[in-house]
N, C-alpha and C positions, 0 to 999 in steps of 0.2 A: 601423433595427434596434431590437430590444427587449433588456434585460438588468437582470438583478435588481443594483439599485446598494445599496452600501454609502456611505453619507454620515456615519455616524458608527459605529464597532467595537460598540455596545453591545448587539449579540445578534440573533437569527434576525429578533427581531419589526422590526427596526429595517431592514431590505433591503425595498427598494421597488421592483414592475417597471418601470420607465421608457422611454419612447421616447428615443433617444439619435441623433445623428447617425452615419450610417453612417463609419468609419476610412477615409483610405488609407494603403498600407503606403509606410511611407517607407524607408528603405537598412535592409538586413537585417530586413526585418519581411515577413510576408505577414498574407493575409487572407483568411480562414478562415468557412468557413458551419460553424455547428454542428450534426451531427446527433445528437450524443449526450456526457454530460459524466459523470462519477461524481461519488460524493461521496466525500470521503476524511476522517479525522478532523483533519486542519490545516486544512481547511473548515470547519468549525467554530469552530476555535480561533480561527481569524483574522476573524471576527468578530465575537468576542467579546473583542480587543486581549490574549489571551492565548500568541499564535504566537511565535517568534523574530521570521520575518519581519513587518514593520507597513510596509503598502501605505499611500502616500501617497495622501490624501482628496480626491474620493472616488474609491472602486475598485470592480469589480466581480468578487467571488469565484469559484471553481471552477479547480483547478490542472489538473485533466487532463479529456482533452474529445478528442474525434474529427467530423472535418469534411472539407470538399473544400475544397481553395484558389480562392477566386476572383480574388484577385489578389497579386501579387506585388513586391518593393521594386525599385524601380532597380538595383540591384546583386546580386539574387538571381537564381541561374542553374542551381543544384540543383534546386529545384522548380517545376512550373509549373499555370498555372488549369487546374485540373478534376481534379488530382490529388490524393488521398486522403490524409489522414496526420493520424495522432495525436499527443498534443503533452501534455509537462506544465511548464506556463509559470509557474505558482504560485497565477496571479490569470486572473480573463476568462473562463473554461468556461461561468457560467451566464447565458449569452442566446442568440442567433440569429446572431452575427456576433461575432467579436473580432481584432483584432491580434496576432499570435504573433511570437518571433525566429523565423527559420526555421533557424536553429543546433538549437534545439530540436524540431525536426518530423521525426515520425519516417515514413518515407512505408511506404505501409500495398499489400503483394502483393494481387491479386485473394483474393477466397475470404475476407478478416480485414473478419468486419461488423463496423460501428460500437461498436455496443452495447460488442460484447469488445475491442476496440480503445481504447475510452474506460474502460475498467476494466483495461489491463492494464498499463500500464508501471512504475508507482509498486510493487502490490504486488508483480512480478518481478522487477523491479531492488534492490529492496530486500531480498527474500527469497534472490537470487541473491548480490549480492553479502558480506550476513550470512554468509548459509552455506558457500558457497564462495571465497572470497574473503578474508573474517577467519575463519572458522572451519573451514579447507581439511578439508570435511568427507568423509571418508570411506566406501567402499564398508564394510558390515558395523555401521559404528558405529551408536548409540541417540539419535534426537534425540528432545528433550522440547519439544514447539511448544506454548507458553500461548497465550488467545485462539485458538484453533486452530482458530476457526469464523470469525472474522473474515478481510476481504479478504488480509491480508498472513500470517494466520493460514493460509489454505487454500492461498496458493500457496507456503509454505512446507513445507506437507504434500507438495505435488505433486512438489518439485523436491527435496527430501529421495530421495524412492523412486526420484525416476528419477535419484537417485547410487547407488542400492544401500543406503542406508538401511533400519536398521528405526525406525519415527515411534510414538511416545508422545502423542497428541493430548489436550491437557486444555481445558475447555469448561466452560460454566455451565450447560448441562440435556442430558437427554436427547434431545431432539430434536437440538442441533447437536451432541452426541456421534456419532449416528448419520449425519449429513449427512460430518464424518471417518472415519469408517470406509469412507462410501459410495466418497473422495478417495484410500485403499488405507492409511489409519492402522492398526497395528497392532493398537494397544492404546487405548481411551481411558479421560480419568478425570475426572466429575463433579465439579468441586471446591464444587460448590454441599453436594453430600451426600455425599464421600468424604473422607477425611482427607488431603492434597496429598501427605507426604511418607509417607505408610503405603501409600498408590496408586504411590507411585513405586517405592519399594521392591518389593513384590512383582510389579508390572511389568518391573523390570529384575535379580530375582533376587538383589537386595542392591546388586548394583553401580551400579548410578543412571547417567542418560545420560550419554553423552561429548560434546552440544553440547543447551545450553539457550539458546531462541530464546522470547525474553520482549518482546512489543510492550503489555506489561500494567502490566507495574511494582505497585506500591502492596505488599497486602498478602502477594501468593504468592513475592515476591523472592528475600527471606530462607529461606523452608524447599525451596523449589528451590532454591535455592545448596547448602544445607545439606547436600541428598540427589544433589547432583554428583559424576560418578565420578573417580578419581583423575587427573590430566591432564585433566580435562574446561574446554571453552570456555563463557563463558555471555556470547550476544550480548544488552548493552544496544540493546535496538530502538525503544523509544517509551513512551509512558507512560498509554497509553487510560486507566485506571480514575482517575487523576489525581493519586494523590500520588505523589511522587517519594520513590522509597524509599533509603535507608541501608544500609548492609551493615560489621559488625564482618571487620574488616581482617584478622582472626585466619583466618578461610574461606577464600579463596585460597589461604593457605599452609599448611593444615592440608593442606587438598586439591591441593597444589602445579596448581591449578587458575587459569585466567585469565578477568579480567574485559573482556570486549571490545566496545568504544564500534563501533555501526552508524549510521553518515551517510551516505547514500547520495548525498545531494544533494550534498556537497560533495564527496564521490568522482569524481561526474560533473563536476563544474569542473575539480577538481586533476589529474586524470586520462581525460580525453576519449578518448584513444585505447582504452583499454582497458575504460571506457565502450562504446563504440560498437561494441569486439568482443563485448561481453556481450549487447547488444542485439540484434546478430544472431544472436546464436546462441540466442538464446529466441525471434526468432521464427521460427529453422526448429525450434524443437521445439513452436511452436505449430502450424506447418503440419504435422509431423508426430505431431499428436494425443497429445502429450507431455505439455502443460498446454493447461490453458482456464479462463479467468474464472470460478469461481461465481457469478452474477448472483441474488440476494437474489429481485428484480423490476426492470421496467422504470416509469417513472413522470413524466407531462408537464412539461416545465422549470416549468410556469406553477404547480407543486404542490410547489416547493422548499422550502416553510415547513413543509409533512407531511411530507415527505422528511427533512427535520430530526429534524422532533422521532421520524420510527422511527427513525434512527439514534441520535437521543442517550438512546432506551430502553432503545438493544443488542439490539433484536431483529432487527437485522440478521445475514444468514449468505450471507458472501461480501462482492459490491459490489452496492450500490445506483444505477442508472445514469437518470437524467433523460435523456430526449427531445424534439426537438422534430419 
């Protein structure tokens, strides 16, 4: 097997493709060909020794990835070789071959290619569980999705509308403003060349959304909060632009509004049952043409360092998906 190793966290240039010895799956693990891996922004992070998580040296990056099983642990009896399924394990996506839990393998209906498969669990689960979940968002209500051209960004769009939402999509240019509208966004708003909270305002009539969905953080925090409707939710989702912002404690209770922390990953531990009912149910609203991946491009595992650097441009819109 082949796979882009990590030997030491200090950035793109530093992952080298390596011939490695093929794995076998020991108890609770399977073994996995990859046909297709995404990139997601904790790919990034984590090698660049910036993530929470910090994978013991060395590792080989890529959290989510879709493949057939070729073989299977001693003690795994849920899934078997040749069966299909996608997986987000944290570390391993970007090569030809990896070891997975098989706790974590999501097994994949006929009809679910790869591609969508390897871009889908992260931002649905994550957009699902924000939304509905902590922010039990309701039919009629106003959401405001930041990044809203981004992976977690557009399935956030999706699974808004198919609540009966009306979506607020804010975005850095015209083109991915128009990519949200394409996804059934209402309203969108330039924040490169509109003013954030004067776009919001007259988008919501004065009263400003009843759930802000921010995987952006930095500088639009603050005047999104600012422009939140009375009772309104605003999910802490992540932090892309990079700084971690602040917020005067006065805001919440001016707006008797809540600040509400998004961990999806640790949802999925604390809470497997209810995990695993949410996963089904997004993939029969995949089967029934409910949501689907925005796919940027598709692009050859062996082109991970390009792949990098368009995503750390931001000229990504959607997921960006590696292939082998």
């Amino acid at each position: 097997m082949h796979a882009w190793l990590c030997t030491e966290p200090t950035g793109v240039d530093a992952l080298k493709w390596t011939e490695l010895p093929t794995p076998v799956p020991g108890p609770g693990e399977v073994l996995i060909k990859i046909e297709a891996a995404s990139l997601n922004f904790p790919d990034l992070l984590i090698v660049q020794n910036k993530y929470q998580m910090k994978p013991a040296l060395p590792f080989v990056p890529g959290s989510e990835y879709a493949g057939v099983v070729e073989a299977v642990g001693p003690d795994v009896t849920h899934l078997s070789p040749g069966q299909r399924v996608a997986c987000l394990s944290g570390t391993g996506g970007f090569g030809t071959h990896t070891l997975a839990p098989a706790a974590l393998c999501m097994p994949l209906p006929k009809g679910f290619p790869p591609v969508d498969a390897a871009a889908f669990i992260m931002i649905y689960a994550t957009s699902w569980h924000a939304l509905i979940d902590r922010a039990m968002l309701q039919a009629g209500e106003t959401v405001l999705v930041l990044g809203a051209a981004g992976g977690v960004g557009t399935a956030a769009i999706q699974i808004a509308k198919a609540m009966g939402a009306k979506v607020l999509a804010a975005a850095s240019t015209d083109e991915k403003c128009a990519l949200c509208q394409s996804l059934g966004a209402d309203a969108t708003i330039n924040y490169t060349t509109q003013d954030l909270r004067d776009a919001i305002k007259q988008a919501t009539g004065g009263k400003g959304p009843d759930v802000i969905y921010d995987p952006v953080g930095g500088e639009f925090t603050e005047p999104a909060f600012r422009s939140i409707a009375w009772r309104g939710r605003y999910l802490v989702v992540g932090f892309a632009s990079g700084p971690i912002p602040s917020l005067p404690l006065n805001l919440p209770l001016l707006k008797g509004a809540s600040l509400v922390g998004v961990f999806w990953g640790e949802f999925a531990k604390r809470e497997p049952k209810a995990n695993a009912a949410m996963m089904a149910t997004l993939a029969d609203w995949y089967a029934q043409g409910r949501i689907k991946p925005v796919i940027d491009r598709t692009m050859p595992m062996a082109e991970l360092p390009a792949a990098f650097e368009r995503m750390g441009s931001r000229a990504v819109k959607g997921k960006l998906v590696l292939v082998n």
